[in-house]
C-alpha positions as MATLAB code, in Angstrom:
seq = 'XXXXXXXXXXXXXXXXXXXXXXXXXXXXXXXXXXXXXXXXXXXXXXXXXXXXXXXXXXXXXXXXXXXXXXXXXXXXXXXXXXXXXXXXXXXXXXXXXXXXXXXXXXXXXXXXXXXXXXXXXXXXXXXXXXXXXXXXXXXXXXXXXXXXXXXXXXXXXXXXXXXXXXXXXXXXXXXXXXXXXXXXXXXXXXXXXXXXXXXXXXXXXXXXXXXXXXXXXXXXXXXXXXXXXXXXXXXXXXXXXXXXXXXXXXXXXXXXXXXXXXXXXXXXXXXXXXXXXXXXXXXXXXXXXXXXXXXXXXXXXXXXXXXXXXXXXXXXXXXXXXXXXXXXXXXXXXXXXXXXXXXXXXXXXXXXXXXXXXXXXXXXXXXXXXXXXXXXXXXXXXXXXXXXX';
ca = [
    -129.890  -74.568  147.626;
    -126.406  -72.786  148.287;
    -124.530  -71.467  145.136;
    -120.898  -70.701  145.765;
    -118.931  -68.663  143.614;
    -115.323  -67.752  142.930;
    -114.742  -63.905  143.295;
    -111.457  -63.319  141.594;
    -109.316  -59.849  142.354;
    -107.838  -57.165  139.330;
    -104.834  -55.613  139.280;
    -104.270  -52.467  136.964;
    -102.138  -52.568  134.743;
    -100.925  -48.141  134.709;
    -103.382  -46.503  136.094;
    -103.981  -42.167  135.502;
    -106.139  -39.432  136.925;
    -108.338  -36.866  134.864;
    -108.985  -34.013  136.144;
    -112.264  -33.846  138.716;
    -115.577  -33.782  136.401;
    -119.239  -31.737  137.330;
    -120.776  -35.124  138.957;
    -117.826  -35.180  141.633;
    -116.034  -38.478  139.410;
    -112.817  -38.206  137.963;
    -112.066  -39.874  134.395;
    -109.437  -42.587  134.444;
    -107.341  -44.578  131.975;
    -106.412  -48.232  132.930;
    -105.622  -51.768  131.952;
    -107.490  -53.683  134.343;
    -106.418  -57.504  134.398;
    -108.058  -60.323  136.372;
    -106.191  -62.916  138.649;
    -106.352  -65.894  140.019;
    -106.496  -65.100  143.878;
    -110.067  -64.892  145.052;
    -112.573  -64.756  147.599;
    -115.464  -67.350  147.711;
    -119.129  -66.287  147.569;
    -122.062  -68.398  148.771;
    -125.896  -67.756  148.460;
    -129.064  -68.609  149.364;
    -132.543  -67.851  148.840;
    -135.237  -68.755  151.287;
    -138.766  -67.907  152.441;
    -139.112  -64.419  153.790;
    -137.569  -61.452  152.983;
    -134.565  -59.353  153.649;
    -130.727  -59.697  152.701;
    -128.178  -61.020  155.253;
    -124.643  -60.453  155.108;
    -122.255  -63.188  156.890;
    -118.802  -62.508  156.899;
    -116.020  -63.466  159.863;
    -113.491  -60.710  158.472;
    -114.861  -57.659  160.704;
    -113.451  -55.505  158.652;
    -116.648  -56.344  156.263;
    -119.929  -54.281  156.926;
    -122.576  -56.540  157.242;
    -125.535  -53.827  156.369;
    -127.084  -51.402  153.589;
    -122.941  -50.186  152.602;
    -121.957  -53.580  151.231;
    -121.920  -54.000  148.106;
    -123.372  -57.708  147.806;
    -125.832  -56.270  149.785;
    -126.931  -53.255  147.488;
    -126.527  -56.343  144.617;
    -128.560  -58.519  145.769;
    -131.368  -55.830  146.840;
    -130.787  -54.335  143.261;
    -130.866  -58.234  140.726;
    -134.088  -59.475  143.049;
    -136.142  -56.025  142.724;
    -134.580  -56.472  138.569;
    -136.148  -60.102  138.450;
    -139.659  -59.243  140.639;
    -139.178  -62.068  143.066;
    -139.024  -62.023  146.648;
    -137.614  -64.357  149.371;
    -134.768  -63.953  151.780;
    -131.262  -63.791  150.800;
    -128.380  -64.976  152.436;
    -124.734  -64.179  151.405;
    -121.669  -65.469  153.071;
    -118.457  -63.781  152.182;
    -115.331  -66.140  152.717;
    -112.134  -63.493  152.760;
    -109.318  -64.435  151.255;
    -108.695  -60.936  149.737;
    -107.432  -57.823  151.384;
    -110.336  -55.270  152.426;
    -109.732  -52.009  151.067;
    -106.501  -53.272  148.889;
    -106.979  -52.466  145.572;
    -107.833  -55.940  144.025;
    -111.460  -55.220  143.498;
    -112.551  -57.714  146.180;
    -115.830  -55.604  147.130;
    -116.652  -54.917  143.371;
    -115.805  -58.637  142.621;
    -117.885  -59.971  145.398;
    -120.786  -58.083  144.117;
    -120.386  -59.254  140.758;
    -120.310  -62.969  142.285;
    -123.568  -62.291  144.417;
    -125.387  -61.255  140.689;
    -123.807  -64.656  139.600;
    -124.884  -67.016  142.238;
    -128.308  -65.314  142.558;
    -128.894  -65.902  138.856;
    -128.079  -69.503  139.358;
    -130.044  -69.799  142.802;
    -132.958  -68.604  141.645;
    -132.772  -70.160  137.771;
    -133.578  -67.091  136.301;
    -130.531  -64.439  134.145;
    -130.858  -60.710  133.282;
    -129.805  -59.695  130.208;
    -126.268  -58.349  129.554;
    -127.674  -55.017  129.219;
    -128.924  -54.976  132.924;
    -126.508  -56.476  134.788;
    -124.149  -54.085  133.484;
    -126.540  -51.052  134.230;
    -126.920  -52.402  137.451;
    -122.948  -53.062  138.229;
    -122.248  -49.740  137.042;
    -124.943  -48.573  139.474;
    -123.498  -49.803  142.431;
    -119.862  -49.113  141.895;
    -117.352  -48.153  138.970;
    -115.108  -51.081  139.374;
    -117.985  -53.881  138.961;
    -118.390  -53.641  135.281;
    -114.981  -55.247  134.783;
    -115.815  -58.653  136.374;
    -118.559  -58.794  134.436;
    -116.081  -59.124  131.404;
    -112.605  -60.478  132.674;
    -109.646  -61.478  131.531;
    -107.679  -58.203  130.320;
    -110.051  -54.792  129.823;
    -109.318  -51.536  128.847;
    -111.564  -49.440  131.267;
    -112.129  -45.286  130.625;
    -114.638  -43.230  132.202;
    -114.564  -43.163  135.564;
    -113.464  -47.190  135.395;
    -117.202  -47.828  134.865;
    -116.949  -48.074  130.892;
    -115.018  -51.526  130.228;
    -113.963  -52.692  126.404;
    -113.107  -56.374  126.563;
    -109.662  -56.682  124.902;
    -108.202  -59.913  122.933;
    -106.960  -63.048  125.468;
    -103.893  -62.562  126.366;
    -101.751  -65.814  127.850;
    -100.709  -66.205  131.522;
     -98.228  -64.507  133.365;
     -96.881  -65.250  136.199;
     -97.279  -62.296  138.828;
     -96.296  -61.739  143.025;
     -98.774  -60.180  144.905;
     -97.620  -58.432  148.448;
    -100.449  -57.172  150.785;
     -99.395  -54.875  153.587;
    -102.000  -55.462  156.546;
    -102.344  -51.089  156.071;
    -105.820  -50.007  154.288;
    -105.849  -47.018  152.240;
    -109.158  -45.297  151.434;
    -109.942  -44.845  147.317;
    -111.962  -41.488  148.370;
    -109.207  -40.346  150.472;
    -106.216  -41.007  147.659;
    -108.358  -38.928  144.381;
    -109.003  -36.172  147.427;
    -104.727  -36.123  147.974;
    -104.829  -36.139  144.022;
    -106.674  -33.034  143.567;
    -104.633  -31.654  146.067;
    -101.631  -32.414  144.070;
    -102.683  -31.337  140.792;
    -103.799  -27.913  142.529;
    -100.576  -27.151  143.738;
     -98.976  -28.001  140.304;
    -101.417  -25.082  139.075;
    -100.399  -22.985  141.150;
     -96.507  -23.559  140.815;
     -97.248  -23.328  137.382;
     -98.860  -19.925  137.081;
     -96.252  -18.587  139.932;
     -93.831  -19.202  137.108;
     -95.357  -18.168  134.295;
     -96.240  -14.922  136.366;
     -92.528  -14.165  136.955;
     -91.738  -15.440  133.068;
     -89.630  -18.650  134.453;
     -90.438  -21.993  133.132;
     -93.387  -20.439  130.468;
     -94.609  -22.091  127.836;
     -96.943  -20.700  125.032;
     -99.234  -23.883  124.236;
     -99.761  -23.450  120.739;
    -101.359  -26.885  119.348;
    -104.788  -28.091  119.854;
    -104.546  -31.117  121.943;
    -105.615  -34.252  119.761;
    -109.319  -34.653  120.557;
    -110.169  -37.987  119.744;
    -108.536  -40.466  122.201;
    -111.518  -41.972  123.527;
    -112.779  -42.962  119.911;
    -109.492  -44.630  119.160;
    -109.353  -46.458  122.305;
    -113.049  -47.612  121.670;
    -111.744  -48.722  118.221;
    -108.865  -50.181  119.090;
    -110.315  -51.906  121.984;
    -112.373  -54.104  119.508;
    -109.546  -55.778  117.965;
    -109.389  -59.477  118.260;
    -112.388  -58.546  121.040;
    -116.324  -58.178  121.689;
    -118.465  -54.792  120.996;
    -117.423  -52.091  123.779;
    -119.787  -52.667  127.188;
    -120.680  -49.123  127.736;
    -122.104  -48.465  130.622;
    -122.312  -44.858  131.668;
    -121.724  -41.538  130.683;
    -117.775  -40.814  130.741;
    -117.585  -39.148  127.183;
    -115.867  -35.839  127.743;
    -117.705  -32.890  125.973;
    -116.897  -31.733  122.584;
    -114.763  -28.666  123.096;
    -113.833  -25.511  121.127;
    -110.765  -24.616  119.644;
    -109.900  -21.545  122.679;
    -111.400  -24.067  125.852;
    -108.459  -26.460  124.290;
    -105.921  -24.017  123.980;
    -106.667  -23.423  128.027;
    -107.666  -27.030  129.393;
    -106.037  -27.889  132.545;
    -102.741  -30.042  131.846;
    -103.812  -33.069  133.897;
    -106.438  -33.118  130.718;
    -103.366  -33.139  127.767;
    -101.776  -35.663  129.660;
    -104.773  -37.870  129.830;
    -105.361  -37.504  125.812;
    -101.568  -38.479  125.236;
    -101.683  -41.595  127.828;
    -104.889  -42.451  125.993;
    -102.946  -42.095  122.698;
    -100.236  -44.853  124.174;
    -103.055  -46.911  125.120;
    -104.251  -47.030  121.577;
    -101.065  -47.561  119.839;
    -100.222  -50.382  121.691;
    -103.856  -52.125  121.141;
    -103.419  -51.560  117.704;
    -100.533  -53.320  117.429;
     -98.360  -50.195  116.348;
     -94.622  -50.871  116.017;
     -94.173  -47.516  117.402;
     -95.966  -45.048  119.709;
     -97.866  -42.333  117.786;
     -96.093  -38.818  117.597;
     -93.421  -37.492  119.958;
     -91.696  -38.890  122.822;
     -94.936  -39.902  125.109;
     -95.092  -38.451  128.761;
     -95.361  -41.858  130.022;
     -92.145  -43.139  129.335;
     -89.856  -44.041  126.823;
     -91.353  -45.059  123.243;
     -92.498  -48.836  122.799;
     -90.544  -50.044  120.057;
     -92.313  -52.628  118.985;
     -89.598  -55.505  119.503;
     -91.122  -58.394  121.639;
     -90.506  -58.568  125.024;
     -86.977  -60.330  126.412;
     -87.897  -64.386  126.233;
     -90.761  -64.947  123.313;
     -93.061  -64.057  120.670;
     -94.822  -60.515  120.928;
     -97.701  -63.003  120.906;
     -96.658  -64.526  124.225;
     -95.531  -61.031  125.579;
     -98.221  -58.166  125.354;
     -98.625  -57.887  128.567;
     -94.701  -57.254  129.239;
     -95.120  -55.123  125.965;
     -97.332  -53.024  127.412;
     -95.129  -52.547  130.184;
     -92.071  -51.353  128.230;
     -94.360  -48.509  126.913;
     -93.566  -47.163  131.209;
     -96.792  -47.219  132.739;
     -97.376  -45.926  135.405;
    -100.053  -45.564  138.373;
    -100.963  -42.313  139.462;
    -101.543  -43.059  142.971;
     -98.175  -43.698  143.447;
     -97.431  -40.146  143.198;
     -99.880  -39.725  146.522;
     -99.956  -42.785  148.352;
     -96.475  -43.089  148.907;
     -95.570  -39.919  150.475;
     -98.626  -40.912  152.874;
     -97.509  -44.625  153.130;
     -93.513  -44.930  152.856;
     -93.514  -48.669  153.752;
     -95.291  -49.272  150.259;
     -92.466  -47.750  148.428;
     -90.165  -49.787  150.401;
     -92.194  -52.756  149.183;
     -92.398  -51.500  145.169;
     -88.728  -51.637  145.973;
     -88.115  -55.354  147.648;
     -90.324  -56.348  144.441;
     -87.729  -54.987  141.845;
     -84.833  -56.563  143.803;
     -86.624  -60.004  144.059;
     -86.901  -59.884  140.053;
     -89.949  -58.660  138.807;
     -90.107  -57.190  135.126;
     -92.745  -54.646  136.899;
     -93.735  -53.959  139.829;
     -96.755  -51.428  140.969;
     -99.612  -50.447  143.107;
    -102.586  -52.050  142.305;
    -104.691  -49.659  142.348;
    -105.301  -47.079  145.105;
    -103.209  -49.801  147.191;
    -102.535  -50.573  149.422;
    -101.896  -54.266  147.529;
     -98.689  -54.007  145.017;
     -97.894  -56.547  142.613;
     -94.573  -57.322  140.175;
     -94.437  -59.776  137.097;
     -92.276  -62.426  136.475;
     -90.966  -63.743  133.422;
     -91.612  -67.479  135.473;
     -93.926  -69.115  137.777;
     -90.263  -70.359  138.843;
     -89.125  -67.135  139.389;
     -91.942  -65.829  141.512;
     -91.913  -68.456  143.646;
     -88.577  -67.975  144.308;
     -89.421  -63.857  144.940;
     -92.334  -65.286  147.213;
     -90.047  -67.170  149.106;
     -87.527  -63.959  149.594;
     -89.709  -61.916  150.410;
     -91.579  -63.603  153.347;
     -88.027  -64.064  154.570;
     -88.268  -60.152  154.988;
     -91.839  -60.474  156.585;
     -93.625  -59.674  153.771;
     -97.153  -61.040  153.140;
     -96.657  -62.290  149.608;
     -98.904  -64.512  147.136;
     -97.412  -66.368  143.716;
    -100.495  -66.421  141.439;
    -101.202  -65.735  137.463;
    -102.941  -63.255  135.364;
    -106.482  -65.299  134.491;
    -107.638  -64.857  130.595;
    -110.956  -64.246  130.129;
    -112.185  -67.833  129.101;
    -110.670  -69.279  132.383;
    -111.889  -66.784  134.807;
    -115.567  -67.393  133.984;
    -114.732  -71.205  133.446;
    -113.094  -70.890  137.085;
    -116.058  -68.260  138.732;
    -118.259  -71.041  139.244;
    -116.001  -74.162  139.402;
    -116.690  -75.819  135.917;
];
């Protein structure tokens, strides 16, 4: 029997950089938020043994490297049965985009297999074993919108949030995830080094006199649970508790990542303001729903007026000027916010209308542009939607 299964994208929703940890990761703070455009996933288990890969997009490696491969290798050795498996991988995604589509075809090989073979692992494992195979993978295994920290790999399912209409734009150019932290670190080393070049010749210094605050990743944790399901932890991405002097001298990229964590929890709380002093993000959320509806019908938009931001931006662009150029054509087609998704290449804007981003879609293939009207998915109608129900 073949199983097919929906494989639905992410986009992030802001997206920043720790600084590099011991085990070569880098901690991260995101929204991540499921969609509607997907690839389809179809499996099936026969005498034998082995895993076969089928995919027409060439682009798609067909051995060991895949991802449904190393999933399918990992959930039948989990469930002690053998047989062969076939997987065919219909593309409707971008390879190497942004959307997820290699984490969320994984996640769809664990869900077809389950149903293939009649048999489930508990939550517990299939989250060990999609945090095992990549960082993104957890997050399918939740959908809807999720507040991932760690290095993306620890995902806290946040309350349903409603639809909103969203254009997607993906540039036929790749960019490589490994390749975009590696310009990152670059980055952040040369903002040492300007730094301490100024504070050596007394220009632009600083004395950094208050402890950062300390305890951002338990108030995300907590406020992640509102209106939501118990935190799916799933690795280790709890930074070690630090002294008083190793605060006073963290890197910056560190602060920074304790204040955007600080937004993050003010605005799952339901704050009317953001904690503190002007945040480094942006300008202070006020509170006030969004232009058109209830704050209810508008979190999403909230949380863009806090000014998210993506990180990779700051990298990939200078590498990839065309994507700015398309961040851009977004903005002047309408969108409330537009973004990389990720490392990119894919960049996205929402729209207050399915009306209006049709209309954007429309404009914007007029400029060549390869763009998609979709919506965000909640959480109840991606996994109604995953396998067709």
């Amino acid at each position: 029997m073949t199983v097919a299964v929906r494989s639905f994208a992410k986009i992030n929703l802001g997206l920043y950089i720790g600084a590099a940890r011991a085990d070569g990761y880098h901690d991260l703070r995101t929204v991540y938020q499921t969609i509607a455009l997907h690839d389809v996933i179809r499996v099936s288990v026969g005498r034998g043994s082995g895993i076969e890969i089928v995919c027409t997009d060439a682009r798609v490696p067909l051995d060991s490297s895949n991802t449904c491969y190393r999933m399918a290798e990992r959930v039948m050795d989990e469930l002690g049965v053998k047989g062969r498996v076939n997987v065919e991988i219909e593309k409707r995604l971008p390879v190497r985009g942004g959307l997820g589509a290699a984490s969320s075809n994984a996640v769809a090989t664990l869900v077809a297999l389950e149903r293939a073979l009649k048999r489930k692992l508990s939550a517990q494992v299939r989250l060990r074993i999609a945090a095992d195979v990549g960082s993104d993978l957890p997050l399918f295994l939740v959908g809807g919108t999720t507040l991932g920290v760690g290095r993306g790999e620890e995902v806290y399912p946040l309350a349903d949030l409603p639809a909103v209409a969203l254009v997607v734009v993906m540039p036929e150019v790749g960019v490589s995830t490994a390749q975009a932290f590696a310009d990152w670190d670059s980055l952040v080393q040369r903002e040492k080094a300007a730094e301490l070049g100024a504070a050596w010749t007394g220009e632009g210094a600083r004395p950094h006199t208050t402890p950062p605050h300390t305890e951002s990743a338990a108030e995300l944790r907590s406020a992640g649970r509102t209106n939501a399901s118990a935190a799916t932890r799933t690795g280790t991405g709890r930074s070690p508790v630090t002294t008083r002097d190793e605060q006073l001298t963290r890197p910056r990229a560190s602060d920074r990542l304790i204040e955007v964590g600080r937004v993050l929890s003010a605005w799952l709380s339901g704050l009317p303001n953001i904690i503190g002093s002007p945040n480094i993000i942006g300008s202070p959320n006020t509170g006030a729903p969004a232009k058109g509806g209830s704050r209810a019908g508008n979190l999403l938009l909230d949380l863009v007026r806090t000014g998210i931001e993506n990180d990779f931006e700051k990298v990939v662009f200078p590498l990839y000027p065309e994507l700015r150029d398309i961040k851009g054509a977004l903005e002047r087609a309408g969108s409330r916010y537009a973004s990389l998704s990720g490392s990119g290449s894919t960049l996205y804007g929402l729209f207050q209308s399915r009306a209006d981003a049709a209309k954007a879609v429309s404009r914007l293939r007029k400029q060549g542009l390869k763009a998609a009207a979709t919506s965000t998915l909640t959480r109840r109608k991606y996994w109604k939607a995953v396998v067709g129900r």
